[in-house]
N, C-alpha and C positions, 0 to 999 in steps of 0.2 A: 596434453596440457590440462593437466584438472582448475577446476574455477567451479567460484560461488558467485552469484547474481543476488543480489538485491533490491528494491527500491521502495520509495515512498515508506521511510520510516516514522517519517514526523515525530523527531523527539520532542519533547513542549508541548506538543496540543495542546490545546484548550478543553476538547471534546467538552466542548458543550452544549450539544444534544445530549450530554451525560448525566448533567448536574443535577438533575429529577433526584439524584440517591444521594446520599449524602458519600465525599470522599472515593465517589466512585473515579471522577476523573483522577483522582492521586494514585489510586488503583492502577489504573488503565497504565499510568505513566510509569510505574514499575513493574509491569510486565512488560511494555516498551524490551526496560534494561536488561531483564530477564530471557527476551529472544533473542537481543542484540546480543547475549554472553551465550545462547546457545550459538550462534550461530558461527561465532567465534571460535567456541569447543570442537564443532564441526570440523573445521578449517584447520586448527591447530590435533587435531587428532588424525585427519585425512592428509596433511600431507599437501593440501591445497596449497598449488601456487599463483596462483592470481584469483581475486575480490574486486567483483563489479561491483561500484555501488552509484547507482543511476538516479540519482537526484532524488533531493526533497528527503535528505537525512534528518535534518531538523526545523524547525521554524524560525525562522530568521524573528519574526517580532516577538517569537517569545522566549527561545530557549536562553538559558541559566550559562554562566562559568561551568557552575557543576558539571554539567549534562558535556559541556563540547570534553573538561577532564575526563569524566567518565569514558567517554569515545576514545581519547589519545591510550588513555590507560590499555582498554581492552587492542585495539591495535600493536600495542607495545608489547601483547601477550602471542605476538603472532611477528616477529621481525624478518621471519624469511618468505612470507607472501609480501606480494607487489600489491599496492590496495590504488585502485583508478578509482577516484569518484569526479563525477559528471553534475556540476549546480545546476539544481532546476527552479521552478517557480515562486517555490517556499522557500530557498533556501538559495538565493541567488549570489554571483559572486561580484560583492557589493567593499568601494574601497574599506568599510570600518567591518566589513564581514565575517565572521571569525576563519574564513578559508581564506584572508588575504592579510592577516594579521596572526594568526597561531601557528605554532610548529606543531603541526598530526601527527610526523615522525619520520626517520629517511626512507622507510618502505611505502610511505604515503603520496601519490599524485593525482592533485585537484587540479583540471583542464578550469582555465580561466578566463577564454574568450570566446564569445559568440563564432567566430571563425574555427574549422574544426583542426583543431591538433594532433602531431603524431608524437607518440614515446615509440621507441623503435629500440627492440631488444633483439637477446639473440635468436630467438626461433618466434618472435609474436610480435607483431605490429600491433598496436593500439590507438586508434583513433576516437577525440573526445571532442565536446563543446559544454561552453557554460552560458546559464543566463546571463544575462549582467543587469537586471530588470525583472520584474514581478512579473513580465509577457514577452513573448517574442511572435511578431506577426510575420517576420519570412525564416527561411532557415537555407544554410549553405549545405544539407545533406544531399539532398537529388544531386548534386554536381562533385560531391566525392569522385575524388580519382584515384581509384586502389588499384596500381600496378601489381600485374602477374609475379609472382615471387613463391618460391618453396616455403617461406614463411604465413604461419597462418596471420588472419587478419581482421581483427577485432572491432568491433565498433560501440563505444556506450554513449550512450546518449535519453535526456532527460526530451521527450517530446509526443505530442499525440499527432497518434497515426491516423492518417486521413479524415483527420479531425479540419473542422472549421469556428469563425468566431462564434467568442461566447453573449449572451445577452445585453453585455456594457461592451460588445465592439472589437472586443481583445482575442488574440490566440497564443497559443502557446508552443512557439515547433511546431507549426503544421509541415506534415510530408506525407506524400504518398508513400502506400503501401508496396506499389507495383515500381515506384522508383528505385526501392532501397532494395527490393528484389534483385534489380538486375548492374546492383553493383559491384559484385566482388568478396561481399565479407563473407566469412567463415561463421561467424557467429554475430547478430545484435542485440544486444542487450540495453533493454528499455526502462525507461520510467516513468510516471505518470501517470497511466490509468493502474486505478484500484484492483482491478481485478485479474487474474493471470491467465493466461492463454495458453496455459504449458501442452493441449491437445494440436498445437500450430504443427505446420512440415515445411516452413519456408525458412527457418534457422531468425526470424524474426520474433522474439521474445517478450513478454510482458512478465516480471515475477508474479504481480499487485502491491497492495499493502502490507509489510510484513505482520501488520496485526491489522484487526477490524478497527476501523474506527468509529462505527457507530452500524446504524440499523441498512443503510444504503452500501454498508458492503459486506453482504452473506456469504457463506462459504468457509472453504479453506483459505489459512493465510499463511506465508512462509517464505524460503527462497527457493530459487534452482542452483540444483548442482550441478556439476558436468565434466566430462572429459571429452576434449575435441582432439583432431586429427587433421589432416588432410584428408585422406580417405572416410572422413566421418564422424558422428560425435555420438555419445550416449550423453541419456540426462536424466533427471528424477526433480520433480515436487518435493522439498521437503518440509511438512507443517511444523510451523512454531509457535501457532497461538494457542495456549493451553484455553483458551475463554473461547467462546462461541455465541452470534445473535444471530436467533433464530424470530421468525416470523411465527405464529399459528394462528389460526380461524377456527374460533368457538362460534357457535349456531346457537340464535337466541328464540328460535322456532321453538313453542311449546309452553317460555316461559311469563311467569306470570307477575315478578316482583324484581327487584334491583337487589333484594336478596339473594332469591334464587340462580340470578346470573352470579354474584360471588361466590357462592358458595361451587358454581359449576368450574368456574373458574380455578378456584384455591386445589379441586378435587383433582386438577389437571398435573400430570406428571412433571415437575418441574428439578431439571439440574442444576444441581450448582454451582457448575462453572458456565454455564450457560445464560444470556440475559434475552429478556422476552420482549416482543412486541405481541400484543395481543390485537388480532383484530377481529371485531364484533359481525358478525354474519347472518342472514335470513329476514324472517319477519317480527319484528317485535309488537308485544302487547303493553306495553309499557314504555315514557319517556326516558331514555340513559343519560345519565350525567356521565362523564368518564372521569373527571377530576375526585367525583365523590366515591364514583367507583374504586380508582385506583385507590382511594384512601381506605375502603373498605377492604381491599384487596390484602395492601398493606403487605405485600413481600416483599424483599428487598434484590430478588433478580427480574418482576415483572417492573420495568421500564415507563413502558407507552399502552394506554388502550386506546385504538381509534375504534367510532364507530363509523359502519360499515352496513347495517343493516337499512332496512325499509318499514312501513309503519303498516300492522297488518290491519286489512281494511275488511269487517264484516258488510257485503255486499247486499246483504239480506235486510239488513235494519238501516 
């Protein structure tokens, strides 16, 4: 059974820890559209029969008519995959929601209730749950009952793993790790956490963010691919974010002006499909402003400079 995993697409963001550039978040939001059609290419080229899509495809408070069209359109580019999606925290399945109000299309099945669901085909059992809420503090996975069957046995679901509550009291799908281990599925495919785990060996999944959305998720971004079995599965990472945010630390040791830190700075190799955080490092001889900095700076992939440094202290005088 080949399949594609995805999660956490956040069509609409807002990204704004963006908005420092001008148009950069309108950016961001069409190469969204740009991986979501690769990934579609993928699928429709592969031969792929089943499409995980693990919650938090769009934003419920922001996304557009356009954006959920767009989605129905490219699915409709694809009518002989099975497409499972699983509502998560962003994108919950809410009575005026567009998963409980739009036709996706007949190859399309969106799981609707906190209670977990089965589609049951001819060789693939698929079991699903939805938000129906911006939080879920218990969840019915630890008590899944996947009966023995020659049929493989799927499971997506939008939830963080052995996760606990968040700072205002709320959680989201908490389950253990060691629960969902020893239940039966063939495959689980997750969503939620940003980042991927595709080095795991427990058939427990994370893709991440199919693209970065900002500076707190570095890395690669993309889906997984795969073909499973009973006797086993192969799989592959495969990157979609043509953009990349990278971190670096420049060392203000030696210098002696808020010029000469610009100027160290600009001399710095920078790509252009890449977007920077700059962080300020060592001892400094001089006060940094970083708002005047960045002005001085003035390029349009350096982002953020934080400082980072210490004030260097002549001991002697």
């Amino acid at each position: 059974m080949k399949f594609v995993h995805i999660a956490d697409m956040h069509f609409d963001a807002p990204f704004t820890s963006l908005n420092s550039k001008e148009n950069l978040g309108e950016k961001r939001r069409l190469e969204q559209r740009n991986a979501f059609k690769k990934v579609i290419d993928f699928i429709e080229k592969n031969g792929v029969e089943y499409f995980f899509i693990a919650g938090d495809l769009y934003e419920q408070e922001y996304v557009k008519k356009s954006t959920i069209d767009f989605i129905t359109k490219e699915f409709n580019r694809i009518p002989n995959t099975k497409i499972f999606i699983t509502p998560g925290n962003h994108d919950p399945y809410l009575k005026n929601s567009y998963y409980a109000t739009h036709d996706f299309g007949d190859n399309v099945m969106v799981f609707s209730s906190p209670k977990v669901e089965k589609y049951e085909d001819e060789n693939v059992n698929v079991y699903g749950m939805a938000f129906n809420d911006f939080y879920m503090n218990s969840s019915e996975l630890e008590s899944v009952n996947v009966p023995f069957s020659n049929k493989l046995n799927i499971l997506v679901a939008h939830c963080d793993l052995n996760g606990s509550k968040d700072e205002d009291g709320f959680s989201y799908n908490p389950v253990l790790e060691s629960k969902l281990n020893g239940l039966g599925f063939d495959y689980i495919a997750l969503g939620h956490v940003h980042k991927n785990n595709i080095e795991n060996k427990n058939k427990i999944y994370y893709p991440g963010s199919t693209i970065s959305l900002g500076f707190d998720e570095l890395g690669s971004h993309g889906m997984i691919a795969g073909d499973i079995t009973k006797s086993g599965f192969s799989m592959e990472f495969v990157e979609l974010d043509d953009r990349k945010f990278e971190e670096i630390e420049i060392a203000v040791d030696g210098l002696n002006s808020k010029e000469e830190l610009a100027e160290k700075i600009i001399d710095r190799y920078i790509n252009d499909m890449t977007m920077y955080k700059i962080v300020l490092v060592g001892r400094r001889n001089f006060e940094i402003d970083t708002r005047l900095l960045l002005q001085m700076v003035s390029h349009d992939n350096i982002l953020k400079i934080k400082n980072c440094t210490n004030l260097a202290i002549d001991l002697e005088h």
